[in-house]
KEZA-916585 format. One line per 5 residues: their letters; for each residue x, y, z of N, C-alpha, C, O. Coordinates in Angstrom, 3 decimals, decimal comma, m for minus. Atoms other than C-alpha are relative to their C-alpha. Layout:
// residues N
a> X Y Z X Y Z X Y Z X Y Z | ...
***
This chain:
// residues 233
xxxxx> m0,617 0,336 1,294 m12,741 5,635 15,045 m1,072 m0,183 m1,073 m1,025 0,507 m2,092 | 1,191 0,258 0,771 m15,984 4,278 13,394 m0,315 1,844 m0,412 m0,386 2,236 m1,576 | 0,672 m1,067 0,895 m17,130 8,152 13,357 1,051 0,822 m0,520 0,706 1,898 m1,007 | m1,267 m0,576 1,443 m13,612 9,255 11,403 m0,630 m0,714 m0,678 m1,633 m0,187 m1,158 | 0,266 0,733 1,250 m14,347 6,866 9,243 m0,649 0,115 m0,705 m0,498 0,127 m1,927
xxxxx> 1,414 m0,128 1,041 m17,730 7,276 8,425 0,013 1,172 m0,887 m0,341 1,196 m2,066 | m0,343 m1,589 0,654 m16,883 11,087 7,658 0,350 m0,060 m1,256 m0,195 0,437 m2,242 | m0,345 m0,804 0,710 m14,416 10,628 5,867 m0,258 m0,869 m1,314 0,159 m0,544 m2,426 | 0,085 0,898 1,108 m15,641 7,498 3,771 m1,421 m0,027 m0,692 m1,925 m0,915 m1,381 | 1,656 m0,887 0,632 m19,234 9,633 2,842 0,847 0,110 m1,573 0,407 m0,493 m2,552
xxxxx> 0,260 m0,683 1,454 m17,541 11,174 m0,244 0,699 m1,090 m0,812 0,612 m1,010 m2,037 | m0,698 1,568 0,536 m15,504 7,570 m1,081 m1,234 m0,690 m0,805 m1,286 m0,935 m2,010 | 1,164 0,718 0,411 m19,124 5,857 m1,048 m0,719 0,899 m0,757 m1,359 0,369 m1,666 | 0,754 m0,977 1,127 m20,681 8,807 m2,848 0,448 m0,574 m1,846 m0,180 m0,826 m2,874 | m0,782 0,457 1,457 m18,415 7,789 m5,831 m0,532 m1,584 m0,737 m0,751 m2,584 m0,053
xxxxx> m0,039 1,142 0,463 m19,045 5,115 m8,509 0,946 m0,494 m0,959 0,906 0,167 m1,997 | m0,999 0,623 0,763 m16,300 3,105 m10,244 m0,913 m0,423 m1,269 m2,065 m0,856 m1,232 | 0,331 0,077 1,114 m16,532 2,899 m14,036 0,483 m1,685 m0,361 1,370 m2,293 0,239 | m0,157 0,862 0,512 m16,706 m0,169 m16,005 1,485 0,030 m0,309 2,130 0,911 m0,878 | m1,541 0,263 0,189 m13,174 m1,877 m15,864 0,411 m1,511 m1,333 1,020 m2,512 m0,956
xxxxx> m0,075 1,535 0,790 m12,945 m4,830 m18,771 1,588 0,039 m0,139 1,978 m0,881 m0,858 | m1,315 0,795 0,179 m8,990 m4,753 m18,589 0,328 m0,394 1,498 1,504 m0,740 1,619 | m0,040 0,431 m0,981 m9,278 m5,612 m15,065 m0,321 m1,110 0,363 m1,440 m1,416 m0,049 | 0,951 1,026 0,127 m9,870 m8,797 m13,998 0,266 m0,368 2,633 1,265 m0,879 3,139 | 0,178 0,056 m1,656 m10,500 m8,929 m9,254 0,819 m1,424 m0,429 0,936 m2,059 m1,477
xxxxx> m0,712 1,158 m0,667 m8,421 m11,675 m7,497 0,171 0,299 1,376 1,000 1,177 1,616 | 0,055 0,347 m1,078 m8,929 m12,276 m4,024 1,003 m1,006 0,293 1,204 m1,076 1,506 | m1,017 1,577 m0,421 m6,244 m15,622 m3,965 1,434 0,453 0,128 1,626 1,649 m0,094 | m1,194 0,123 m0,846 m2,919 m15,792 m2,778 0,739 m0,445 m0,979 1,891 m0,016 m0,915 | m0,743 0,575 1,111 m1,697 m17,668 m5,960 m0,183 0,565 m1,272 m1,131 1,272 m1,616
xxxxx> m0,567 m0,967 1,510 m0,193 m16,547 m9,536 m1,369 m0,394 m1,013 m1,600 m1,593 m1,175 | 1,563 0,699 0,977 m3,609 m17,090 m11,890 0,266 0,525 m1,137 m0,611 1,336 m1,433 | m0,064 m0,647 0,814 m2,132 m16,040 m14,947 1,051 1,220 m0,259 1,661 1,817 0,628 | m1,125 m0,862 m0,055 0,139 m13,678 m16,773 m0,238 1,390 m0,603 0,222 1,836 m1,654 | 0,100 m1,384 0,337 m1,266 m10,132 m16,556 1,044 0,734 m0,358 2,190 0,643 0,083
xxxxx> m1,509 m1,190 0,059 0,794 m7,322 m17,950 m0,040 0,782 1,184 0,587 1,797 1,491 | m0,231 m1,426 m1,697 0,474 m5,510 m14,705 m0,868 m0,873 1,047 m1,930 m1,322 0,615 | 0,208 0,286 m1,644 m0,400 m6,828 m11,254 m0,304 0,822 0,963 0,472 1,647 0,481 | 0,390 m0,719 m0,765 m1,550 m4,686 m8,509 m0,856 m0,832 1,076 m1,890 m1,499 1,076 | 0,155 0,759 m1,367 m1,543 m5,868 m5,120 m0,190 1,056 1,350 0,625 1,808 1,886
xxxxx> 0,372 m1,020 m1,146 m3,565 m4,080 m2,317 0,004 m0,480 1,519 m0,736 m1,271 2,103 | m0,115 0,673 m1,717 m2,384 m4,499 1,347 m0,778 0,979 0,915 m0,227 1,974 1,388 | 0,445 m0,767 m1,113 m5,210 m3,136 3,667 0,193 0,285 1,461 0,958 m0,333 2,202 | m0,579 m0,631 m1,373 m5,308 m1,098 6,872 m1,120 m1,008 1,081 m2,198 m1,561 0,859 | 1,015 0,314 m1,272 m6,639 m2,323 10,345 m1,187 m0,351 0,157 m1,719 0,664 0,606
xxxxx> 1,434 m0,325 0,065 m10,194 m3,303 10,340 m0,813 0,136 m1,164 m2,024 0,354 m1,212 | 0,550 m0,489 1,584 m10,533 m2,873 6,418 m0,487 m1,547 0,153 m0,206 m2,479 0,906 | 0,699 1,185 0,075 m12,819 m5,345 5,111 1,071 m0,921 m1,237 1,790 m0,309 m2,026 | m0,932 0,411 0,538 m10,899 m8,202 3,378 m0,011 0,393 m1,552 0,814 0,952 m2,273 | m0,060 m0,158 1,660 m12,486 m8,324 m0,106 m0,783 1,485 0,136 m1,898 1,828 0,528
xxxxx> 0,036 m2,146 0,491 m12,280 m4,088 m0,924 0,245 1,222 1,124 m0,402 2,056 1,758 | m1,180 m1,074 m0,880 m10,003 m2,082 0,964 m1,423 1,537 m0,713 m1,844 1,736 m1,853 | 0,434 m1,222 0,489 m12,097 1,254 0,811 0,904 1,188 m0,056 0,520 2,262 m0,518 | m0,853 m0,786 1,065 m9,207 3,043 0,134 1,195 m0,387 m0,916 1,810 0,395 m1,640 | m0,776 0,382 1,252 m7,041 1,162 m1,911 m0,551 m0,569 m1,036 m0,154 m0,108 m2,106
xxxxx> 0,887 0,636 0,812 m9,416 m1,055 m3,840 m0,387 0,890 m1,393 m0,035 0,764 m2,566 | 0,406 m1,739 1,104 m10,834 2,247 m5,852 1,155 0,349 m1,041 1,289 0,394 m2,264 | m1,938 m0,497 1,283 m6,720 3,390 m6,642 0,261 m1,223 m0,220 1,244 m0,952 m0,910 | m0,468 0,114 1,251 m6,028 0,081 m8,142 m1,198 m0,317 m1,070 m0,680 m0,452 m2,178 | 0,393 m0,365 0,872 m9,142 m0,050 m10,148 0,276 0,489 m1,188 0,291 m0,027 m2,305
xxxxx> m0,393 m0,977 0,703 m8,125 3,118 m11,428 0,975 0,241 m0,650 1,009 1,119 m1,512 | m1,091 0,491 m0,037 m4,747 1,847 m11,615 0,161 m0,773 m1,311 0,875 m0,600 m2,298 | m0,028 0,559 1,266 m5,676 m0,603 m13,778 m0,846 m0,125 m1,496 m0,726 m0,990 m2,363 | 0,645 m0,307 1,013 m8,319 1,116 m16,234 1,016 0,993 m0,515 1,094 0,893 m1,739 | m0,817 m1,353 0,498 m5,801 4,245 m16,828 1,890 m0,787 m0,788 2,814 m0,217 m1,368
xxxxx> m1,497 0,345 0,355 m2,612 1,777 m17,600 m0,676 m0,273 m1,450 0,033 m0,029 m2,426 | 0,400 0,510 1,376 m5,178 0,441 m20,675 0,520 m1,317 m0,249 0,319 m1,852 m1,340 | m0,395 1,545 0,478 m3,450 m3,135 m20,261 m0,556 m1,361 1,111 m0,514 m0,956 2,273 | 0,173 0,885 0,052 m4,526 m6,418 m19,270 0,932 0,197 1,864 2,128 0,118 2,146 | m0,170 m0,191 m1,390 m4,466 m5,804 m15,264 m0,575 m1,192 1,168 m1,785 m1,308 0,969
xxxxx> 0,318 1,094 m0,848 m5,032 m8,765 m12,407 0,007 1,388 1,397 1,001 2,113 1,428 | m0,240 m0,505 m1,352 m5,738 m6,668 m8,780 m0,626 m1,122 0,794 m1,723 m1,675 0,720 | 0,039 1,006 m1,039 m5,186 m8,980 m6,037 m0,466 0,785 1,537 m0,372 1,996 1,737 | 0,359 m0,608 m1,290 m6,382 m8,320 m2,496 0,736 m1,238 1,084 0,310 m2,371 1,308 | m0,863 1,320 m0,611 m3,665 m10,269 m0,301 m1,193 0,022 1,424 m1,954 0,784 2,022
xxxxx> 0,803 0,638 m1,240 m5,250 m12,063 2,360 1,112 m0,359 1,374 2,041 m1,160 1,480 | m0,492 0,206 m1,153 m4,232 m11,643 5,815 m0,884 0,501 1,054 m2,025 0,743 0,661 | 0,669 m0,447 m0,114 m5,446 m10,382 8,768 m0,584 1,255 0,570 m1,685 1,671 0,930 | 0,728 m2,085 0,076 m5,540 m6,636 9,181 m0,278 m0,028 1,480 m0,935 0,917 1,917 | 0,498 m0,321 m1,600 m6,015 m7,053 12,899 0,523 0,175 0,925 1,721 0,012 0,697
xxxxx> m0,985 m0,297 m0,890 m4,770 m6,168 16,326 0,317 m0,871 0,671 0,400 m0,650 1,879 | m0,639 0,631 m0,251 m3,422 m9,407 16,573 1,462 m0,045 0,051 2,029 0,094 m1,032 | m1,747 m0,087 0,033 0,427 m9,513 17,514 0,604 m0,320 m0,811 1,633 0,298 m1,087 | m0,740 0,737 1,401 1,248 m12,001 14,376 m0,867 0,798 m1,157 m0,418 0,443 m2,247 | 0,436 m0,312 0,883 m0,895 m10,153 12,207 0,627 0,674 m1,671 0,293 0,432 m2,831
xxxxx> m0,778 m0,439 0,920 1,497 m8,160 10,202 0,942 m0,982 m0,349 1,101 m1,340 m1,516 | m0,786 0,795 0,801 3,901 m10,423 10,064 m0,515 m1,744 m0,666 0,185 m2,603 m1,203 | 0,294 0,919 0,907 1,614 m13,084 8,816 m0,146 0,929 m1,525 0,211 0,432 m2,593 | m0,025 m0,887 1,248 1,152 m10,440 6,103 1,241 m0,293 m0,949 1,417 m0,807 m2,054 | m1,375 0,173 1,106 4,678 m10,209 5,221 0,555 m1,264 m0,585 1,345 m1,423 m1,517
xxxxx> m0,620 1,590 0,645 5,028 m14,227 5,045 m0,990 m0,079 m1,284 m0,508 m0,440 m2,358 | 0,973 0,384 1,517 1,572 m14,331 2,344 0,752 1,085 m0,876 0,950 0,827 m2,063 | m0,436 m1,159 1,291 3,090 m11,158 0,591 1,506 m0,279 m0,551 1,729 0,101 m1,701 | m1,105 0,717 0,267 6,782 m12,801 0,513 m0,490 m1,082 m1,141 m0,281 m1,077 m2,354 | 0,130 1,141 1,130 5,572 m15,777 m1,090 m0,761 0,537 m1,335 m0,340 0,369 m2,479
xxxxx> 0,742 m0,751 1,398 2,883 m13,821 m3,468 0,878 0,129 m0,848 0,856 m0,427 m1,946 | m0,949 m1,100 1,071 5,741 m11,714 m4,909 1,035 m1,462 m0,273 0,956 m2,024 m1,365 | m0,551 0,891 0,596 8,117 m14,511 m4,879 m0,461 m1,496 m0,966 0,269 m2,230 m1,631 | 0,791 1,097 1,295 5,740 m17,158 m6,953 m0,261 1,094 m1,323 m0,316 0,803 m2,518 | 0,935 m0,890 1,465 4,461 m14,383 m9,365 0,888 0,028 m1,006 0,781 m0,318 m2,183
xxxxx> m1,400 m0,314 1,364 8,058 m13,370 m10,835 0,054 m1,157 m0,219 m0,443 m1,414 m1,315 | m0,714 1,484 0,600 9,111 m16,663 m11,255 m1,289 m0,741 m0,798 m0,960 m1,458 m1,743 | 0,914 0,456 1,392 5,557 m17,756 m13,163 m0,290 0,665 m1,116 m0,765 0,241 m2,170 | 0,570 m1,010 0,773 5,182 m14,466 m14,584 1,110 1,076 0,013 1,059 2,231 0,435 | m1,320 m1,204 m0,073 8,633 m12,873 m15,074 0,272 1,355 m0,894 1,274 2,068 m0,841
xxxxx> 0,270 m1,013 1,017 7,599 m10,357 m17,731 m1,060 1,160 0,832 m1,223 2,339 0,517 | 1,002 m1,061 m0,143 4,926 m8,851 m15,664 0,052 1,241 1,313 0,453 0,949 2,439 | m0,312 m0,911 m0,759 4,925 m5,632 m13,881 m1,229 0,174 1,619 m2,425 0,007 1,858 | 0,790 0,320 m1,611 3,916 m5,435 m10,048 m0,119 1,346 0,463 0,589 2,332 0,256 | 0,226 m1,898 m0,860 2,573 m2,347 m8,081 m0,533 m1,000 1,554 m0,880 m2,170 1,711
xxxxx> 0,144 0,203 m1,151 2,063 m2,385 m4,459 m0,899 0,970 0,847 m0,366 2,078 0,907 | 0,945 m1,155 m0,801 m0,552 m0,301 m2,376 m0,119 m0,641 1,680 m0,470 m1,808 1,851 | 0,153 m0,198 m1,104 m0,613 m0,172 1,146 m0,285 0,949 0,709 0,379 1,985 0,700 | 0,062 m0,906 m1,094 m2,353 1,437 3,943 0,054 m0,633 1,565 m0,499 m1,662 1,953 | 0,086 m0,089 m1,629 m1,453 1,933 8,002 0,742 m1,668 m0,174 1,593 m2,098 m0,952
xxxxx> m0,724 1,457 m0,326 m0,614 m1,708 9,051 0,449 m1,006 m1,534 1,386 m1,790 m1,687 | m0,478 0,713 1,343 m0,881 m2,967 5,116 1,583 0,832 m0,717 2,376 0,340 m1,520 | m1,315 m0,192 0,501 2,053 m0,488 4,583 1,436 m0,220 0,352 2,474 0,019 m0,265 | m0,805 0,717 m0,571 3,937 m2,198 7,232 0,608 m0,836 m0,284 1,782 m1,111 m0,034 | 0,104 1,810 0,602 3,459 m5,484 5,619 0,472 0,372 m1,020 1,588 m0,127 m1,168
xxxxx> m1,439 m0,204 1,138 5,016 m4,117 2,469 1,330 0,067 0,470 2,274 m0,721 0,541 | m1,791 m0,125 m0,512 7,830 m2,213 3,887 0,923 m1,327 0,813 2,107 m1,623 0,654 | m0,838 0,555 m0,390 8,747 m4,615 5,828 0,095 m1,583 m0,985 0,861 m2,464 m0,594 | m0,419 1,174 1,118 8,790 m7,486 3,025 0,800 0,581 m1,105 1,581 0,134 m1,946 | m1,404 m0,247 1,424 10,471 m5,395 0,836 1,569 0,427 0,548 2,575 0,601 m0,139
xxxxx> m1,899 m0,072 m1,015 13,848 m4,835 3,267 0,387 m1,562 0,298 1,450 m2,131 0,051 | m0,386 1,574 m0,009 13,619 m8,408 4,085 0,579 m0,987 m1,227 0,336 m2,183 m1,385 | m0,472 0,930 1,007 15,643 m9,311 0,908 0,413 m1,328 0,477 m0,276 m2,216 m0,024 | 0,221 1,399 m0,403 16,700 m12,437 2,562 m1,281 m1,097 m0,722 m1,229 m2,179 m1,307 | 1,083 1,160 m0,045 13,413 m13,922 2,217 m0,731 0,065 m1,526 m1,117 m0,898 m2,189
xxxxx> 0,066 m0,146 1,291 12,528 m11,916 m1,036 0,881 m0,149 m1,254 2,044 0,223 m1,102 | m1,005 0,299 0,905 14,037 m12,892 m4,537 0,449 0,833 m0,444 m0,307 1,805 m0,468 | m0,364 m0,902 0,782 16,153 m10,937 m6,336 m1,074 0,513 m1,467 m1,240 1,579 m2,060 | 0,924 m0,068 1,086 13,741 m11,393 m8,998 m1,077 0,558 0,362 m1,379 1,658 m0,100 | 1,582 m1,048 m0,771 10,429 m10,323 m7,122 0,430 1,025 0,133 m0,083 1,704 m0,756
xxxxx> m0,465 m0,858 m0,174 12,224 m7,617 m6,029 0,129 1,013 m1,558 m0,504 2,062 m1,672 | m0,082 m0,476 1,349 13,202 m6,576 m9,856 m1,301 0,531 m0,638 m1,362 1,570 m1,294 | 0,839 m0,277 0,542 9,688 m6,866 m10,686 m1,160 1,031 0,330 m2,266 1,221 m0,176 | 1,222 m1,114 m0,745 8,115 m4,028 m8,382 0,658 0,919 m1,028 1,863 1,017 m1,257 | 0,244 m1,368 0,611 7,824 m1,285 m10,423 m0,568 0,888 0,841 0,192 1,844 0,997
xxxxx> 0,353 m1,171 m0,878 6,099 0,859 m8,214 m0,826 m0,622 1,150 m1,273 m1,763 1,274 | 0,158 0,372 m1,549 5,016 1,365 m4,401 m1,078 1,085 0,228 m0,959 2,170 m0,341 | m0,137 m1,520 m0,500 3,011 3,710 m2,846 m1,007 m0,259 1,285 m2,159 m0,695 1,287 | 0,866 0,473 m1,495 1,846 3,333 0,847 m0,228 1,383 0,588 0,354 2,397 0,205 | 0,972 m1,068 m0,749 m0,310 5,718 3,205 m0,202 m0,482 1,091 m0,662 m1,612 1,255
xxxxx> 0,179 0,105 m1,517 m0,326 6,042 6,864 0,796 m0,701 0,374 0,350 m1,457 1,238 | m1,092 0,692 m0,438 2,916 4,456 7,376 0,513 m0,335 1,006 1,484 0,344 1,339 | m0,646 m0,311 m1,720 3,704 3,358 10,947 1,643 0,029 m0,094 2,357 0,544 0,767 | m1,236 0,023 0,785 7,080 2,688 8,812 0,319 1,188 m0,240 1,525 1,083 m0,465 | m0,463 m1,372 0,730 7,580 6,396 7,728 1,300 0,811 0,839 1,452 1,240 1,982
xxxxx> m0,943 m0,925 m0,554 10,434 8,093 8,203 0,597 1,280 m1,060 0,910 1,262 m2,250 | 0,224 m1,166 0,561 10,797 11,727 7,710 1,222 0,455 m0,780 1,422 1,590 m1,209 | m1,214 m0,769 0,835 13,864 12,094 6,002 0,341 m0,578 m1,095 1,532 m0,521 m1,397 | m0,221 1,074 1,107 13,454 9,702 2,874 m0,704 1,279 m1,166 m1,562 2,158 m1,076 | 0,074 m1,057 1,122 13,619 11,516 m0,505 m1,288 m0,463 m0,736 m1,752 0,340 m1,545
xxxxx> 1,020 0,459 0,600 10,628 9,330 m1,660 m1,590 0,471 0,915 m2,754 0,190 0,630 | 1,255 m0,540 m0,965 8,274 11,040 1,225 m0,956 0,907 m0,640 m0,435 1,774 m1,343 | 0,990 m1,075 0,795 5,203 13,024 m0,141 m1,119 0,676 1,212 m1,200 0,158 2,325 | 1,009 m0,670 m0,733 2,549 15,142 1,555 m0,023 1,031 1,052 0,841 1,905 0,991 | m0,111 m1,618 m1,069 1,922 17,811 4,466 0,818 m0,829 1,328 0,121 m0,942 2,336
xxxxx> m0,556 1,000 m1,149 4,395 15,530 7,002 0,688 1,599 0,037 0,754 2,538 m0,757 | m1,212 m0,491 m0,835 6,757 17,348 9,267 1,252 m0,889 m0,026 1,159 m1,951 0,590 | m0,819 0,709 0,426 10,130 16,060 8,115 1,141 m0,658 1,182 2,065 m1,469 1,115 | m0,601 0,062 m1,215 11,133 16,327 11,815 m0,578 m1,631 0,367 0,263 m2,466 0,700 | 0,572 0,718 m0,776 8,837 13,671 12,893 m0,040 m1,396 m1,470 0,112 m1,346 m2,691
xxxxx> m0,353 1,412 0,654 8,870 9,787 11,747 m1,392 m1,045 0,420 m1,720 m0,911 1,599 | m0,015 0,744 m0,647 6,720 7,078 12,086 m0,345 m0,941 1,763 0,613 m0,669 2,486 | 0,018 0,227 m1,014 5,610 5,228 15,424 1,054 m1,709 0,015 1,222 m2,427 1,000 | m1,059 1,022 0,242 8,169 2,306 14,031 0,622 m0,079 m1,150 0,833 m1,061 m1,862 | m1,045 m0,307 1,042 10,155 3,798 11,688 1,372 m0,745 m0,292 2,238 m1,104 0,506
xxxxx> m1,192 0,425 0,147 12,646 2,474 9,572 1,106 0,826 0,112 1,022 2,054 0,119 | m1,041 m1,216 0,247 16,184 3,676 9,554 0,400 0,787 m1,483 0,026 0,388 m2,585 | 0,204 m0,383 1,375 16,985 5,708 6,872 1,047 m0,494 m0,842 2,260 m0,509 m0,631 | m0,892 0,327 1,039 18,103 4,383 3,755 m0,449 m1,545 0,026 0,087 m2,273 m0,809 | 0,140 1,108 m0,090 16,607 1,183 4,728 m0,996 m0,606 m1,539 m1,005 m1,832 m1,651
xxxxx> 0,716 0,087 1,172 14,387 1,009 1,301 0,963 0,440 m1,142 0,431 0,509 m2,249 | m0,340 m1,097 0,798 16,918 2,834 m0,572 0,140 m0,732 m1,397 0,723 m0,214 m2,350 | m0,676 0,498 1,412 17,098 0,254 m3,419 m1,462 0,065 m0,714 m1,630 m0,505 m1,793 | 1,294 m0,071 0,498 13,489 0,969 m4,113 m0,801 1,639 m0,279 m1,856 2,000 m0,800 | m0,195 m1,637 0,082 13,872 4,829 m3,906 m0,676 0,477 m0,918 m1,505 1,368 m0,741
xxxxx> 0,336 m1,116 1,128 13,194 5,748 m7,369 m1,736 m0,587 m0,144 m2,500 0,246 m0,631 | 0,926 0,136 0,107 9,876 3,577 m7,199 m0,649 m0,225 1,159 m0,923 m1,393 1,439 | 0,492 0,097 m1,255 8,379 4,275 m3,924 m0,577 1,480 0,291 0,274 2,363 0,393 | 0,473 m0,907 m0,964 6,095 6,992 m2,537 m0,908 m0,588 1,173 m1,761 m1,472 1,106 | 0,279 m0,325 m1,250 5,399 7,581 1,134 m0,904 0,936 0,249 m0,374 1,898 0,804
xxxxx> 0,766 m0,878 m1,003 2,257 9,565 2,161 m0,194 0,010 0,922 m0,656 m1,049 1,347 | 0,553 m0,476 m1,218 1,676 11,089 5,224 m0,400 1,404 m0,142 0,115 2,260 m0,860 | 0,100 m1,082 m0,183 m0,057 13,701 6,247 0,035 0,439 1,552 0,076 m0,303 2,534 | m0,622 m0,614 m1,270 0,568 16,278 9,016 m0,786 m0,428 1,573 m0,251 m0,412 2,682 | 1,211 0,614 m1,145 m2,414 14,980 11,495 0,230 m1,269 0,341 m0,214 m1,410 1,481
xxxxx> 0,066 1,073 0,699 m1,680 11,410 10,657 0,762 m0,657 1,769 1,754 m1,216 1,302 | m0,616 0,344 m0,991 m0,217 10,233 14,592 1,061 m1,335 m0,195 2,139 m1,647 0,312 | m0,609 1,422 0,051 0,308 6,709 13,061 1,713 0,576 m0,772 2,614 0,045 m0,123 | m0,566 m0,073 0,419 3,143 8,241 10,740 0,711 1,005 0,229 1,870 0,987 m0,186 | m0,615 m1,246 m1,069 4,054 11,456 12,643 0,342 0,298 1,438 0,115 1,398 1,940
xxxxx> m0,598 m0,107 m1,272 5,532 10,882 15,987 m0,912 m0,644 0,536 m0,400 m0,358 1,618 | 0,988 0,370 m0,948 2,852 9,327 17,729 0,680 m0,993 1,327 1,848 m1,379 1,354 | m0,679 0,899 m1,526 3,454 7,226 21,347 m0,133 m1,389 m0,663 m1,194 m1,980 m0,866 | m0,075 1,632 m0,097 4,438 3,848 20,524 m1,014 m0,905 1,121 m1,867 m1,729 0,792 | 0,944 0,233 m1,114 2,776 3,047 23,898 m1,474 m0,208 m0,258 m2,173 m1,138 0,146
xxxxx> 1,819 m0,508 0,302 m0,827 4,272 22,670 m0,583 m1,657 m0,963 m1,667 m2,225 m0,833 | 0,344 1,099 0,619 m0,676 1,151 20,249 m0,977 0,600 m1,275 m0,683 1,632 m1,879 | 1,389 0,069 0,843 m3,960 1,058 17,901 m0,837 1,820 0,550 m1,661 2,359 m0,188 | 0,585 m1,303 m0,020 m5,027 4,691 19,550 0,225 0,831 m0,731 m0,689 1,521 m1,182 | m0,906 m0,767 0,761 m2,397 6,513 17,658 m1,112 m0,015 m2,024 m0,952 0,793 m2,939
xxxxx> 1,057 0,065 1,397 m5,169 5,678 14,261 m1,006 0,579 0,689 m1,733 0,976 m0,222 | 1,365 m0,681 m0,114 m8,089 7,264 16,149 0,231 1,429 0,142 0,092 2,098 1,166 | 0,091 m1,666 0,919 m7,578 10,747 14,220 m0,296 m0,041 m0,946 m0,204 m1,061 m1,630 | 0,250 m0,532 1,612 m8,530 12,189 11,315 0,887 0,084 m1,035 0,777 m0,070 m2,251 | m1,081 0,296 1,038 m5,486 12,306 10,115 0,821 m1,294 m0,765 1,485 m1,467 m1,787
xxxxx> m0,162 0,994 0,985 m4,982 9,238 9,518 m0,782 m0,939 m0,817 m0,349 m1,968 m1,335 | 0,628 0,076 1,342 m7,702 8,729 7,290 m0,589 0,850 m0,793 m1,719 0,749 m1,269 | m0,200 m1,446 0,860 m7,251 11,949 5,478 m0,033 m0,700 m1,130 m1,105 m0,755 m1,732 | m0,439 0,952 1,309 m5,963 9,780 2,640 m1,274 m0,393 m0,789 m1,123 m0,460 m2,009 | 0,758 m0,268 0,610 m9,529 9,319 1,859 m1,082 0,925 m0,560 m2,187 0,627 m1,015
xxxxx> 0,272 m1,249 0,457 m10,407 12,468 0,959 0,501 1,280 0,066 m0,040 2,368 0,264 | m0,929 m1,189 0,689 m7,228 14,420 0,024 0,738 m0,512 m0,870 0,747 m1,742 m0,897 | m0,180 0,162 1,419 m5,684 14,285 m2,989 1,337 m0,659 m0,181 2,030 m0,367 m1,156 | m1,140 0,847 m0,267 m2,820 11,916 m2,022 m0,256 m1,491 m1,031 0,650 m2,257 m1,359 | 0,216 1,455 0,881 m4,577 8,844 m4,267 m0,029 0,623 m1,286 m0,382 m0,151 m2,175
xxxxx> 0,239 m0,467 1,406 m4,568 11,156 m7,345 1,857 m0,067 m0,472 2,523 m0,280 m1,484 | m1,951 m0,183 0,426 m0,522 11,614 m6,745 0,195 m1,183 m0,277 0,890 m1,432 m1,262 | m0,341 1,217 0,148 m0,673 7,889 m6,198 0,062 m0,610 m1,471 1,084 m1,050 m1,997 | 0,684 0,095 1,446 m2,480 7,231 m9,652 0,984 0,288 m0,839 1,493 m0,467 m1,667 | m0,796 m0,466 1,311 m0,350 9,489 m11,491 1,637 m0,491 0,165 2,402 m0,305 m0,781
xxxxx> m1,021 0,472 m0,474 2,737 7,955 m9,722 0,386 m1,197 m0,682 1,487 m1,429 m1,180 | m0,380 1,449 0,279 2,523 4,594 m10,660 m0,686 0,286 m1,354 0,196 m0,371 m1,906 | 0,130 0,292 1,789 1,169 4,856 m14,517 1,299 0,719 m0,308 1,933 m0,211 m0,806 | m1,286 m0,557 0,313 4,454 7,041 m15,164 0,879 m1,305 0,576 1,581 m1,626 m0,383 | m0,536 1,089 0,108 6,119 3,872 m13,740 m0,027 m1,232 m0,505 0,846 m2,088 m0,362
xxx> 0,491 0,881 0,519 4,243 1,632 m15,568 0,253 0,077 m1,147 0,371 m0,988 m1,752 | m0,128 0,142 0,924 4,854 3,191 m18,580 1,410 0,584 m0,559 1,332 1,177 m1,635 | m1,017 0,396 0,051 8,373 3,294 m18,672 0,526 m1,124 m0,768 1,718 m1,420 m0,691
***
């Protein structure tokens, strides 16, 4: 896994991020203010806490290209192949989203997730129960990568997937559907975690290439242009 990674995170680290002054980093768990835009990055497996190397970059970019007064948070959980791991995710990312609207009910929320961090979305955003109607209101846009969640027959799916194949814990379909118009799904066709892979295999099903394609194919540029068209709405 280390030598996918390294591969494919050569032309990632090659890159340098431009001066961001409408950005302001947040690492904390709590509402610090009332950005016009929010952007909240849920990392994959093994990502380091503070700077997801592939989400960290898209919301940057996220939030120099919107031109407004941007907070990117890096939720804290712990990304690992601990059994509670994800779903400690979805309890810090439940409460995140549900404190933010309610201190900051004007401001617009984006969501990034990869592999196990897009778990920890999806599955906090079906859990209306626990989420408010109001948090809920305030996502404006989604867009997760390497989905162990993916399922191939959702109209919000993007990339080289096989529409046959789903997921290694796919939702059913329609299970997002109230988030439809602001939600993309990448996968790509290699990707085991989001294309059929053995449930069984566990954590093996990520040691391909395909599922960290995402950092170096052009799936974070769709992302980019995805969510500022929802932003500026």
């Amino acid at each position: 896994m280390r030598i996918l990674l390294a591969a494919a995170l050569a032309a990632v680290a090659a890159q340098t991020l431009p001066a961001l002054p409408s950005a302001v980093a947040d690492s904390t768990t709590r509402p610090d203010g009332c950005a016009e835009v929010r952007v909240i990055t849920v990392r994959g497996t093994f990502e380091p806490q503070f700077g997801s190397l592939l989400l960290t970059p898209l919301g940057w970019r996220i939030a120099q290209e919107s031109g407004r007064r941007t907070t990117v948070t890096e939720l804290e959980y712990p990304a690992s192949r601990d059994p509670d791991s994800a779903a400690r995710g979805t309890s810090t990312l439940t409460a995140l989203l549900n404190e933010t609207a309610a201190a900051c009910p004007d401001q617009q929320l984006v969501l990034l997730g990869y592999s196990q961090g897009a778990s920890v979305i999806g599955t906090t955003l079906r859990a209306r129960t626990a989420l408010t109607a109001q948090a809920a209101a305030r996502v404006d846009a989604i867009a997760l990568f390497g989905n162990p969640l993916f399922n191939g027959a959702e109209p919000y799916d993007r990339g080289t997937y096989d529409p046959a194949l789903s997921g290694t814990r796919s939702l059913p379909t329609g299970a997002l559907a109230e988030y439809a118009d602001r939600l993309r799904d990448f996968c790509h066709a290699g990707d085991r975690v989001c294309q059929g892979g053995d449930p069984a295999a566990g954590f093996a099903n990520a040691l391909t290439y395909g599922h960290v394609a995402y950092f170096v194919n052009d799936t974070r540029d769709q992302a980019a242009s995805f969510v500022g068209e929802q932003l500026s709405r």
